[in-house]
N, C-alpha and C positions, 0 to 999 in steps of 0.2 A: 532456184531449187523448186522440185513440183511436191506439190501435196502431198501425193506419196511419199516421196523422199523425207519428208519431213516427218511424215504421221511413223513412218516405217522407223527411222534413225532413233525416234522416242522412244520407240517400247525397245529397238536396242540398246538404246542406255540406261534404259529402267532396270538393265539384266547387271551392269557393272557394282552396285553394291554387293552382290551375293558374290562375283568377283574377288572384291576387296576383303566380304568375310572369308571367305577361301583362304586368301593369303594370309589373313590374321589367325586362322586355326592354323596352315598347314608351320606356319611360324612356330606357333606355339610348340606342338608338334617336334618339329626339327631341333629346336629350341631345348627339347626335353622336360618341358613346363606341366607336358601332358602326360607325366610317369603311368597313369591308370590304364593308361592305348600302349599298348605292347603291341606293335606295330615292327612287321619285318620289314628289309632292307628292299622288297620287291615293291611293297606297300607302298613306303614310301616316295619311291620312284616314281610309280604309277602316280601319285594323287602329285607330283611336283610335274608329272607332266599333263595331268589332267589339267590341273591350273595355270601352266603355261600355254598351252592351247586355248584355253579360254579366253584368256585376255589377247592373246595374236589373233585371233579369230573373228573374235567380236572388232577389234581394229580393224582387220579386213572388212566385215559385214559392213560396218560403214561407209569405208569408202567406195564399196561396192554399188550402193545405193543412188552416189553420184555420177559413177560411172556408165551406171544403168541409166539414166536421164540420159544421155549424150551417147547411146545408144543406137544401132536400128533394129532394134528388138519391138516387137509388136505386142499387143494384147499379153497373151498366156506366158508367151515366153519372156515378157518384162519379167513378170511375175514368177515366174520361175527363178531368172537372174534374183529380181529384190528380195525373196525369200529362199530361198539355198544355201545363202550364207549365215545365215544367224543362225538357222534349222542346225545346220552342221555344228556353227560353233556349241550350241547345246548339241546336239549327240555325238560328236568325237569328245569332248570333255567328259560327259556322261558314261564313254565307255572305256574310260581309260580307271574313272572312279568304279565305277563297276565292277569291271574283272577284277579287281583287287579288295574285294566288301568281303570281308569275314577272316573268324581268327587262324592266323598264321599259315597265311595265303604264300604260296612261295610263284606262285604260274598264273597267268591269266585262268580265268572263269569261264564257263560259256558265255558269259554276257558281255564278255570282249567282243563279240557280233555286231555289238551295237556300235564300237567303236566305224567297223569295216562297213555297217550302213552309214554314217556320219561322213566315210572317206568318198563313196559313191554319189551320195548326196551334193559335198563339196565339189567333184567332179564332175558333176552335172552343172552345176552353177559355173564355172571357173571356165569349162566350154562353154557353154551358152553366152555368158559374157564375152568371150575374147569374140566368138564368131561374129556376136552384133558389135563390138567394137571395132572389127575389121571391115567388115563388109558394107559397103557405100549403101547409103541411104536411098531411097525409094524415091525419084520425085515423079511427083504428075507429069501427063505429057499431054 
């Protein structure tokens, strides 16, 4: 595993407790624990897929990390690969909570936008990876 991989995978699991708080609010939440959130049926949707995206997401970011070591992706575009995935998994989460922020939201927000930068963002990572996973390695001649 190379340094980046390691250094990078860290600050991605530094992200899984606010994860796990997630699920213990939206818990609470669903749960009906939290009578004072007068939260609509759209609301709630959105933040149980906001939080499912986060955690699949972040899964992927990791493995993405190793996949990118074993690679023939170069300079920039490692970097592109190592960092795409976690970017995203923070802004598709971030824009699924978003459009749904305020009282008795029945439709996405404008700031569902952000959700459709996070999908771009991931689409960039997701090809750039497969292409340097496919494509033979460089050797000297």
């Amino acid at each position: 595993m190379t340094r980046e991989t390691k250094k990078t995978s860290g600050f991605i699991l530094l992200t899984v407790p606010s994860i796990i708080y997630g699920g213990y609010f939206l818990l609470t939440i669903l749960s009906g624990q939290q009578e004072y959130l007068a939260l609509t049926h759209f609301q709630k949707s959105m933040f149980r897929a906001g939080h499912a995206h986060a955690g699949v997401l972040v899964i992927l970011a990791l493995v993405a990390q190793i996949f990118t070591d074993y690679s023939s992706l170069s300079g920039s575009w490692k970097w592109i690969s190592r960092l795409s995935f976690p970017i995203a998994a923070i802004t598709i989460s971030l824009g699924f909570f978003a459009a749904a922020i305020g009282k008795q939201i029945n439709e996405p927000t404008a700031l569902i936008v952000i959700l459709y930068i996070g999908m771009a963002i991931l689409t960039l990572g997701l090809l750039t990876l497969a292409i340097g996973l496919i494509r033979e390695k460089k050797t000297a001649s």
